[in-house]
C-alpha positions as CSV (number, residue, x, y, z in Angstrom):
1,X,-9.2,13.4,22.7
2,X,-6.4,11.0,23.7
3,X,-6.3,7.4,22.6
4,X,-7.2,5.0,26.0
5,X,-5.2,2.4,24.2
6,X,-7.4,-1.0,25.4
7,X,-7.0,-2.2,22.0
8,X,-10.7,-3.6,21.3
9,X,-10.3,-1.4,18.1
10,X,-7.6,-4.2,16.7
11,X,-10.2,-6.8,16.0
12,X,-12.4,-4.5,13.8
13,X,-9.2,-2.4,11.9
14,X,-9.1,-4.5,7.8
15,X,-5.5,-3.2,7.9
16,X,-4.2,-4.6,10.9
17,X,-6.8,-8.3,10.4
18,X,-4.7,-8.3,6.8
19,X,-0.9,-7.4,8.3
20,X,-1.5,-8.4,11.7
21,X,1.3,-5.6,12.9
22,X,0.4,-3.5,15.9
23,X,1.8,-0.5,14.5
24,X,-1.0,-0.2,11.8
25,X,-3.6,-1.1,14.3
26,X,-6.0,2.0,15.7
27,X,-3.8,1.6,18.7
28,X,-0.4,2.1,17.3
29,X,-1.7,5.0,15.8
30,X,-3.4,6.1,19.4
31,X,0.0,5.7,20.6
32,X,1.7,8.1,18.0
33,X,-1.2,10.6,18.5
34,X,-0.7,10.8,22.4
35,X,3.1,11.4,22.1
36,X,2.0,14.1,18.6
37,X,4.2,12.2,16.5
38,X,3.3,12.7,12.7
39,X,3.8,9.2,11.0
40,X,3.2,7.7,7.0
41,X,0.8,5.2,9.0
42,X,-1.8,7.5,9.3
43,X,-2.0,7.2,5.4
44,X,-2.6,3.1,6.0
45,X,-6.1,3.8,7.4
46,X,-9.0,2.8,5.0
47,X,-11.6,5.6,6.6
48,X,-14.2,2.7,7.5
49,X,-15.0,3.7,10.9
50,X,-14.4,0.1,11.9
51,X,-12.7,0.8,15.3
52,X,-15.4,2.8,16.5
53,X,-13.6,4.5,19.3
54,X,-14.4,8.0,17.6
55,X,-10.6,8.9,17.7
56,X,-10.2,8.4,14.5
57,X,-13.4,9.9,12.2
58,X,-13.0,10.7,8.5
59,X,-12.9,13.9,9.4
60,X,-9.8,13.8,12.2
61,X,-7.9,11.1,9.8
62,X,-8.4,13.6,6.6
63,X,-7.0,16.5,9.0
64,X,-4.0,14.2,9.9
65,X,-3.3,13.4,6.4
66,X,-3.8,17.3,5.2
67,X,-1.2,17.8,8.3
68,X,1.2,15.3,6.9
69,X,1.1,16.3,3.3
70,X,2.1,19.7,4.2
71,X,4.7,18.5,6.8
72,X,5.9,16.5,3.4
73,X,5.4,13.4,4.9
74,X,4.0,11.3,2.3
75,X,4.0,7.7,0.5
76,X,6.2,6.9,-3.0
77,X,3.0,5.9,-4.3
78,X,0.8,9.4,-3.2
79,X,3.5,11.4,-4.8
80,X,2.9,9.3,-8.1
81,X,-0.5,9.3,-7.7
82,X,-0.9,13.1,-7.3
83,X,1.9,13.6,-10.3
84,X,-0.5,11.8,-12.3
85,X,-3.6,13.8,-11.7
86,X,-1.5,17.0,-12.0
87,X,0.0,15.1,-15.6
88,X,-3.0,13.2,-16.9
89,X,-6.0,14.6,-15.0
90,X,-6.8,10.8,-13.2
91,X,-4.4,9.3,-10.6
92,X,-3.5,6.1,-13.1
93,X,-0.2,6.1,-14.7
94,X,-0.4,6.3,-18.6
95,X,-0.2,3.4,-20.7
């Protein structure tokens, strides 16, 4: 399924309301998808479902992430993150 980019997903997306960049909006990430470009901002999206264009399902946007983890494309922080589960057993850093 290929992203129609109209964009009425911006208004609903809690990442792009609190950045307000288009490149972190559903769209931007439609745009990415239809050109297969595997991108960190896939890792931005908060799972809620909010755009409601059924691109973008927990399901897909955990598949996208699984495919960028193993393509090592990943965040500072989800490196730390799973280094502390592997370290501590929880993804908090030791204090």
């Amino acid at each position: 399924m290929k992203c129609k980019l109209c964009g009425l997903c911006k208004e609903k997306c809690p990442v792009f309301l609190a950045v307000l960049n288009e490149s972190v909006s559903p769209r931007g990430k439609g745009i990415l998808q239809n050109e297969e470009v595997l991108d960190k901002i896939y890792l931005l999206c908060t799972l809620c479902e909010g755009c409601g264009c059924k691109l973008y399902g927990e399901k897909e946007m955990l598949e996208l992430r699984e495919k960028l983890i193993k393509n090592g494309i990943e965040t500072r922080r989800n490196r730390q993150m799973l280094s502390n589960i592997q370290k501590h057993g929880h993804p908090f850093l030791e204090q």
